[in-house]
N, C-alpha and C positions, 0 to 999 in steps of 0.2 A: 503381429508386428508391433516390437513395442515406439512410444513416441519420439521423434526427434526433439534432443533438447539443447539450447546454447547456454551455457552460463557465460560473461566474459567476452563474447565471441567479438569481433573484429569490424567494419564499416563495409558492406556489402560494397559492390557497382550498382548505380540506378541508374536506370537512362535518362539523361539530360538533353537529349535534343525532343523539341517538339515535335509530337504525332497529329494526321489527323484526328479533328475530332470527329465521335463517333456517335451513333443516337444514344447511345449507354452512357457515355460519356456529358454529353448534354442535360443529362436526367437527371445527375448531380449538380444539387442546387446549392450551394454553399450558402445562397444568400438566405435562406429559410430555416430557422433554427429548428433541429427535428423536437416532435414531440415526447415527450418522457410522461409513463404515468406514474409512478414511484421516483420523485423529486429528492424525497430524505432519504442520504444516501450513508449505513452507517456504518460503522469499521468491521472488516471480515476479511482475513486474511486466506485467501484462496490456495492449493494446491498446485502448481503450475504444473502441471504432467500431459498434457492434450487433449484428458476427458473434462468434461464437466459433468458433477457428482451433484443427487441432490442435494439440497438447501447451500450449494457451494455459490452460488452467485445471484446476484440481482440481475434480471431482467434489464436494460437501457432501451432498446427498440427494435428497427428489424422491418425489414422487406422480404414479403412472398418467403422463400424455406431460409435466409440470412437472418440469426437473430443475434442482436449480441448483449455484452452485458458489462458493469463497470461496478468494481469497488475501491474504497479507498480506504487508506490506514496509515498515519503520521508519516508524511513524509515519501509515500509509496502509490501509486494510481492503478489499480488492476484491471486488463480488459480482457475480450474473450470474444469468441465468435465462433458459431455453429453454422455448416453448412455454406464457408466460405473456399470449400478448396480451390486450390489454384487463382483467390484472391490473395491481394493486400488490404491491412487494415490500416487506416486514417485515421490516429486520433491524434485530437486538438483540443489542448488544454489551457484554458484562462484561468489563473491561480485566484485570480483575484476580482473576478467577476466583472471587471469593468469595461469587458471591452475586447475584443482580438487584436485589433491594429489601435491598440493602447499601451502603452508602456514597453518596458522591455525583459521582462517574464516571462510572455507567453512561450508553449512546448509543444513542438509536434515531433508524433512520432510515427515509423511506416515500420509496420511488423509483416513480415511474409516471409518466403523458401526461397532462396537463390540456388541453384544448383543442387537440390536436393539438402539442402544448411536452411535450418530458420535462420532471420535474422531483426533486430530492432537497430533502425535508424533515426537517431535524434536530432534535431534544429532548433537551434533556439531564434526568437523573433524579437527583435529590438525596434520597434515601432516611435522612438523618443527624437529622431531626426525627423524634423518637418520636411526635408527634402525626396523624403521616402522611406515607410521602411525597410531591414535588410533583415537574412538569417547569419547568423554565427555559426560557424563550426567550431569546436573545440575537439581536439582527438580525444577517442575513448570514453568518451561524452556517458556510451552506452554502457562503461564499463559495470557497473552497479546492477544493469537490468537486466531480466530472463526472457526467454520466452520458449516455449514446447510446442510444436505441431504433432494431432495424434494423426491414423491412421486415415481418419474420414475428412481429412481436414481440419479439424477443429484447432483453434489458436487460440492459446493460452498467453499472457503475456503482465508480468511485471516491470513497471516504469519507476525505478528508484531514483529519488533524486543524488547527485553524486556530492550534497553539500553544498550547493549551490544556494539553497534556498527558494529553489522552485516549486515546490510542492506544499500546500495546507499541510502543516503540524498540530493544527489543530481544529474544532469544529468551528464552522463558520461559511459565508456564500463560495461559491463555484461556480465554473459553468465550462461543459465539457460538449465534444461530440463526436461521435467514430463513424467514419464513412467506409465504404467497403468497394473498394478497387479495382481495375485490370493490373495486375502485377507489371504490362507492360505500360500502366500510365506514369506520365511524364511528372516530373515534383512541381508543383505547384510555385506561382511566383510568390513574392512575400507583398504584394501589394493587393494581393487578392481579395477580397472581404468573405467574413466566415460569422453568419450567427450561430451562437451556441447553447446549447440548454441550460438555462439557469438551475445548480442545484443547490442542496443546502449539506454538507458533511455534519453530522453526527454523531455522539455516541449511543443515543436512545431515540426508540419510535411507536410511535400506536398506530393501531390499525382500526378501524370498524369498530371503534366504542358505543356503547348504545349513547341515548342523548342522556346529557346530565351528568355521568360518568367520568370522574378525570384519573387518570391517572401520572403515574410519578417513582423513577428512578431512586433511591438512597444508597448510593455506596462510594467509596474512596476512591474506586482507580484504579488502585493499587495492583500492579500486575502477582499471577499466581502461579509458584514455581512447582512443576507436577510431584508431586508427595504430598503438596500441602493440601489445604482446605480454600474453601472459595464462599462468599456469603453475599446476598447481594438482596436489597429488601424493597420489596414494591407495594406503595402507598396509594391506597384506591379509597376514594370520596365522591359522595353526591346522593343522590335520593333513592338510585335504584342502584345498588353493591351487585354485583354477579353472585351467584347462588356456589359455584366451586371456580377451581383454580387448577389448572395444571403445570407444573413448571417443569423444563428441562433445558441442556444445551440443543442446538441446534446443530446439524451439518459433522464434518468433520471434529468437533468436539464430544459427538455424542457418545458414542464409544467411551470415551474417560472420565465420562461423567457420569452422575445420576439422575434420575426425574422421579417426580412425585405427583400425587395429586389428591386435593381436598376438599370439602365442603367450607365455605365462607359461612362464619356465624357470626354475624356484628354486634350480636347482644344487644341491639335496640339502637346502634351508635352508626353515626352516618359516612363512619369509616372506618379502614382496618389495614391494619401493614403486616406484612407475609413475607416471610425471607425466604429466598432460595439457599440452600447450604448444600453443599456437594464437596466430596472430597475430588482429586484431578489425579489422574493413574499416573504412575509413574511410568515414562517413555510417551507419554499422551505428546502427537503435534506442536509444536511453538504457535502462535500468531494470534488475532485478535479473531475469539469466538463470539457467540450471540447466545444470549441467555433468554428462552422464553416463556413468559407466562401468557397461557391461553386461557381468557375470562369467558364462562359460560352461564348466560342470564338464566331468568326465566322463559321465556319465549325458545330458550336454546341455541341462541345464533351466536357466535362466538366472535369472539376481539382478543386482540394480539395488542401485547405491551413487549416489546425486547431491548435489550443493554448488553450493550459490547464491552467485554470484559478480555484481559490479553493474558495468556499462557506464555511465559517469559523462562531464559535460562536461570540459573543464580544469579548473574552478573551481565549488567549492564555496563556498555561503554562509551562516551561520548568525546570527539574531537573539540579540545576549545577555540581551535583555529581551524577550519577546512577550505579556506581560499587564501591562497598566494599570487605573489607576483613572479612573471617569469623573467629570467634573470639571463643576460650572455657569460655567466662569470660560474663555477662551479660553488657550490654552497654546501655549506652543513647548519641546519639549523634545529633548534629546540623547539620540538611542540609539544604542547601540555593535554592532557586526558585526565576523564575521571569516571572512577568505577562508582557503582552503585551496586547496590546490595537488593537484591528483589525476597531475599526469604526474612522471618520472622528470626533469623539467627544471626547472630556475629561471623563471619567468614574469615577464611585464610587459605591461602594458596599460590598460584606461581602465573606467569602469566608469558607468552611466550612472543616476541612480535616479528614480524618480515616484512619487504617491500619489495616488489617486482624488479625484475631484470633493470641495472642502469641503476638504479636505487640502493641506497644502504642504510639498515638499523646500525647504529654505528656504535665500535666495539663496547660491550657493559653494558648496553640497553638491550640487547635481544631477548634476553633473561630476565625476569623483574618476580621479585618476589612479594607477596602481597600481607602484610602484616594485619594483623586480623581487623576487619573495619563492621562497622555497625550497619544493623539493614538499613539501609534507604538512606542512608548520611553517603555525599560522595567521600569520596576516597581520592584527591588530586596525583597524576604522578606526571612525568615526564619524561620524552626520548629523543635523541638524536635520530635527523637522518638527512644523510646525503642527496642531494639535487645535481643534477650534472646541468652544465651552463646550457642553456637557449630549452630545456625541459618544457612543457608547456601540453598540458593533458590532464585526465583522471587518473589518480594512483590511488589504488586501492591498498590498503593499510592492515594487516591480518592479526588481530589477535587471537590465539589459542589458550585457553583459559584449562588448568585444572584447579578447580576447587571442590575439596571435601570427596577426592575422589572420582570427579564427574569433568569429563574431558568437554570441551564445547569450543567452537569457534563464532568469533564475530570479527565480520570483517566494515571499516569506514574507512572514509574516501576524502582525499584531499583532492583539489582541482586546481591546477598551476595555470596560469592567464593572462 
């Protein structure tokens, strides 16, 4: 049986009147922040299909056969859960570590099956009125995110932000937590209190260094388009050097990549840098992989150094406006975009845009030709598009890109409010 998947999908029905409560029910402590033993949480772009693969995800925590797991990646929060069928999953997100019924950021989201349909339901929590706080709905909220239920149960699930600027863009605190539900429990109030696990987002992490031992990431960022080459160099000092080295990608990377491995000889030097260099197959996965080197002492016991490095299209594209106001009046308006360039080459190509039903790329803009731009320099352009009066939702934004031959799509999100 292969997995149920939603991309897009629509605002479920939840039950809104209160149930008894129930000893299950009770168990859930909201006020006790659960424990995490792997806190550095660092970018890995997951699969969403309903299995989970090895090295595909981080562990987060877990009761008796229920375990789940949480990644993250710019702007993206990934969760998962084993051995939840016929639950819902709870998670609640503080973008900004300060607090649940702090500001008004915070995200929660209910992913479970209605009728035989996965589905993700989003809320947002505006806690900045001293009178109480409250949730916001905005329609389509969910437009942006995935989620896959496999045969056993298992819940896969992507939480995009829709441009809102809900989600870490980049490394720095967190604090999340996923709870795992009676599908028939009732939505929680917003005045509720919720502690959550403090984490930290990342792009680099060690494991089990012996003492003395530091180690240290060297590389640009720079995301790597499948044909090309990938280089990424790990700096290791202190009195006692590991005796060899093994490096490869991890998980869903591995396949497209290479691994190697060698004896460290520091030539009398109390350090030594070591590059990974792998070429990335062509047709290899998109998303943020993990790069590892496995440090083996003398004693034998081994330590993990990894860097998250992202497999990217040719062409990146970024909205320079992704919040509007909604309007009772019908509108056309200009928004401005820019492409980026992820290869080592000068590009050129066409690009092609649309907008959902009610919405229009407006006449001359659907089409946009791309006159050749330089890697990594944006490339500014602009398009028309239609708004119908009292509009007020997530619109997702489609670009279809060929360049140099190579069809791709990327789809951003504007939010009207």
């Amino acid at each position: 049986m292969s997995p149920l998947l939603l991309l897009l999908f629509q605002d479920p029905t939840l039950p809104q009147t209160a149930l008894p409560q129930t000893p299950a029910q009770a168990a859930l402590d909201l006020r006790q922040a659960p424990l995490v033993a792997e806190t550095n949480r660092i970018r890995l772009t997951p699969k969403i299909d309903g299995r989970i693969e090895e090295e595909e995800w981080d562990p987060l925590g877990g009761s008796g056969e229920v375990k789940t797991f949480l990644q993250w990646e710019p702007g993206t929060i990934h969760v998962a859960a084993s051995g939840a069928a016929g639950k819902d999953l709870l998670l609640s997100v503080d973008p900004d570590g300060d607090g649940w019924l702090v500001g008004s950021n915070n995200l929660e989201a209910r992913i479970g099956v209605r009728d035989g349909k996965p589905f993700v339901k989003l809320r947002l929590l505006d806690a900045t009125n001293v009178a109480g706080p409250t949730y916001r709905e905005i329609p389509n909220l969910e437009v942006a995110s995935s989620v896959a239920v496999g045969p056993d149960g298992t819940i896969e699930a992507s939480i995009v932000d829709p441009g809102l600027g809900l989600l870490p863009l980049k490394d720095g605190r967190f604090a999340a937590r996923i709870d795992v539900i009676r599908a028939d429990e009732p939505s929680l109030p917003a005045n509720e209190p919720r502690a959550l696990a403090p984490l930290t987002l990342s792009r680099e992490r060690a494991a089990a260094l012996s003492a003395g031992l530091k180690a240290k990431v060297d590389f640009n960022d720079i995301p790597v388009v499948p044909g090309d080459g990938l280089a990424i160099r790990f700096s290791l000092s202190g009195d006692a050097l590991p005796k060899r080295i093994a490096l490869r990608t991890e998980g869903l990377g591995r396949e497209a990549t290479s691994a190697s491995e060698a004896p460290i000889i520091p030539n009398g030097k109390k350090s030594v840098r070591i590059e990974y260099k792998t070429g990335v197959q062509p047709g290899a996965s998109l998303g943020y992989r993990i790069a590892r080197a496995t440090l083996t002492g003398a004693d034998g016991v081994p330590s993990i150094v990894q860097a998250s490095y992202r497999i990217a299209p040719p062409a990146d594209v970024t909205l320079n406006e992704t919040r509007l106001r909604t309007s009772d009046k019908d509108r056309s308006l200009r928004l401005g975009y820019t492409i980026f360039g992820n290869t080592r080459r000068s590009l050129s190509g066409k690009v092609d845009l649309s907008a959902p039903q009610g919405y229009r790329i407006l006449n001359g803009d659907d089409t946009q030709t791309l006159r050749r731009f330089e890697p990594r320099l944006g490339l500014p352009e602009s398009f028309g598009l239609f708004v119908p009066a009292n509009a007020r939702g997530t619109v997702p934004i489609r670009f279809s890109f060929e360049i140099e031959k190579k069809r791709f799509e990327i789809v951003r999100f504007v939010t009207i409010d």
